[in-house]
C-alpha positions as CSV (number, residue, x, y, z in Angstrom):
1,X,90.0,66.0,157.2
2,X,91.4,69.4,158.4
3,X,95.8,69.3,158.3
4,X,96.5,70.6,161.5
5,X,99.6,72.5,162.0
6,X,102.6,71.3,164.0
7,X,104.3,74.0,166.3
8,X,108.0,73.5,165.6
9,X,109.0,75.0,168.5
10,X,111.2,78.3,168.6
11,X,111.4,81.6,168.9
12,X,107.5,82.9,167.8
13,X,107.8,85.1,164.4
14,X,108.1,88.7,164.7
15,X,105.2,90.6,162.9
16,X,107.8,93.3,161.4
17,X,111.2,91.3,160.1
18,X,113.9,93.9,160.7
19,X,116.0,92.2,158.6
20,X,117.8,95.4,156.1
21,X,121.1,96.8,157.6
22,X,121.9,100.7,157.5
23,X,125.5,101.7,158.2
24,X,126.0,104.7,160.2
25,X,129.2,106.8,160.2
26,X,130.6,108.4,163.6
27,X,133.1,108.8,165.9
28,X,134.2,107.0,168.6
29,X,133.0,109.4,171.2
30,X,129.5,110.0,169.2
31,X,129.2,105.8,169.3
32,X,129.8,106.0,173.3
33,X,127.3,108.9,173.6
34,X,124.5,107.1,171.6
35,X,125.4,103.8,173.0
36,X,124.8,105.1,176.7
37,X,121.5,107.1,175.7
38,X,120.2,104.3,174.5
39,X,121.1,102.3,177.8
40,X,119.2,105.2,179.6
41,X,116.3,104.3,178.0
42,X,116.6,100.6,178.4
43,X,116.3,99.9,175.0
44,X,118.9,98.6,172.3
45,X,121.1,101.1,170.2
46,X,119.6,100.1,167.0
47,X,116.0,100.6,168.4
48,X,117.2,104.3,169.6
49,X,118.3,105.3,166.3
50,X,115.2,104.0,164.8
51,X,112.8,106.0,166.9
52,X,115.3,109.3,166.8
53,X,115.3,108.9,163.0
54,X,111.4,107.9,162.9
55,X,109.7,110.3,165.7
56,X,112.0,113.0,165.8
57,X,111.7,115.9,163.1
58,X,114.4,118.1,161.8
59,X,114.6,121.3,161.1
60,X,116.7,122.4,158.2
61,X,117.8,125.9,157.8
62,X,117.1,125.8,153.7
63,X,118.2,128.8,152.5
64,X,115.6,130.0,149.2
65,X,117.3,131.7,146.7
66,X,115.4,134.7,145.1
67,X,114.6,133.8,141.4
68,X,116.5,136.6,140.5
69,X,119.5,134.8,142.2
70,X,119.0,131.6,140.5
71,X,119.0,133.2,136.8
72,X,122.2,134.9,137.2
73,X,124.1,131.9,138.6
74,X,122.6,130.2,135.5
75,X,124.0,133.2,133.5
76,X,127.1,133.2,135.3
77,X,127.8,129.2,134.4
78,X,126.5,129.8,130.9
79,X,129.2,132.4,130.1
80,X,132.2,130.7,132.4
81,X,132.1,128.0,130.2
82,X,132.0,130.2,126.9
83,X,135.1,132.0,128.1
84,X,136.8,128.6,129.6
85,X,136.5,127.2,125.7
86,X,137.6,130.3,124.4
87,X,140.7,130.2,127.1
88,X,141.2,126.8,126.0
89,X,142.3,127.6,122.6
90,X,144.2,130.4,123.4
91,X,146.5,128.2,125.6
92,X,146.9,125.7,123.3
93,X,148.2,128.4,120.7
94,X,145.2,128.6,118.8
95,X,144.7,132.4,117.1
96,X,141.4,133.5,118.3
97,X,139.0,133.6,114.9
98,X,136.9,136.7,113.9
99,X,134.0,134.9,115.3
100,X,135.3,133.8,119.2
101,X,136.3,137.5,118.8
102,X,133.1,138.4,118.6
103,X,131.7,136.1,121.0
104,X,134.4,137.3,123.2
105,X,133.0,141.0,123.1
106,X,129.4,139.9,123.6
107,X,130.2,137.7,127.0
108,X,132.1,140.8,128.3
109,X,128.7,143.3,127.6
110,X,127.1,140.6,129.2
111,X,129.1,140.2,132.1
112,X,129.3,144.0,132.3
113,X,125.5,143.9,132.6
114,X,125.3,141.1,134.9
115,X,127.1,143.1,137.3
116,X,124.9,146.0,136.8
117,X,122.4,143.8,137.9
118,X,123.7,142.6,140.9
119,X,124.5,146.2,142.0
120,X,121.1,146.9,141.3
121,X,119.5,144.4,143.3
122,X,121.5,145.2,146.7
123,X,120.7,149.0,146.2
């Protein structure tokens, strides 16, 4: 003997449940203007925003940093934070030791050949 299915009644199911809320942040004015393109269309504001953000591409200006670029930002950082320790102690009183002397003299060769460098590369 086969069960057969009673229809309940009802609204029929939807094959895609839309059921995951996204929060969108905008102004007033921005709200009013996508709120009457979508009415242009016919179509509700949440199904606009769906099919902009779905169908539409963008196109992002990326800006590519030359490899050169990237190593002396990673220089740069490396020896900011050397001399931001080494500042550190001097502002809290602290006598600088033979060796953050040292390491003092060798961040400002290498500073003085990082900007070398950069001189270099926009000649």
């Amino acid at each position: 003997m086969e069960k057969v299915k009673k229809n309940k009644g009802g609204r029929p199911a939807k094959e895609i449940k839309r059921n995951i809320t996204i929060t969108v942040h905008c102004s007033a004015f921005e709200k009013r203007l996508l709120r009457e393109k979508s009415k242009d269309f016919g179509i509700s504001l949440s199904e606009y925003l769906r099919q902009t953000g779905l169908d539409h591409k963008i196109i992002r200006h990326r800006k590519d940093y030359p490899k050169e670029a990237l190593v002396l930002n990673g220089m740069l950082n490396h020896i900011a934070a050397n001399l931001n320790q080494i500042a550190k102690k001097r502002n809290s009183g602290e006598e600088l030791g033979a060796y953050r002397r040292i390491q003092l003299e060798e961040l400002s060769e290498q500073l003085h050949l990082l900007t070398q460098q950069i001189r270099n590369y926009f000649i």
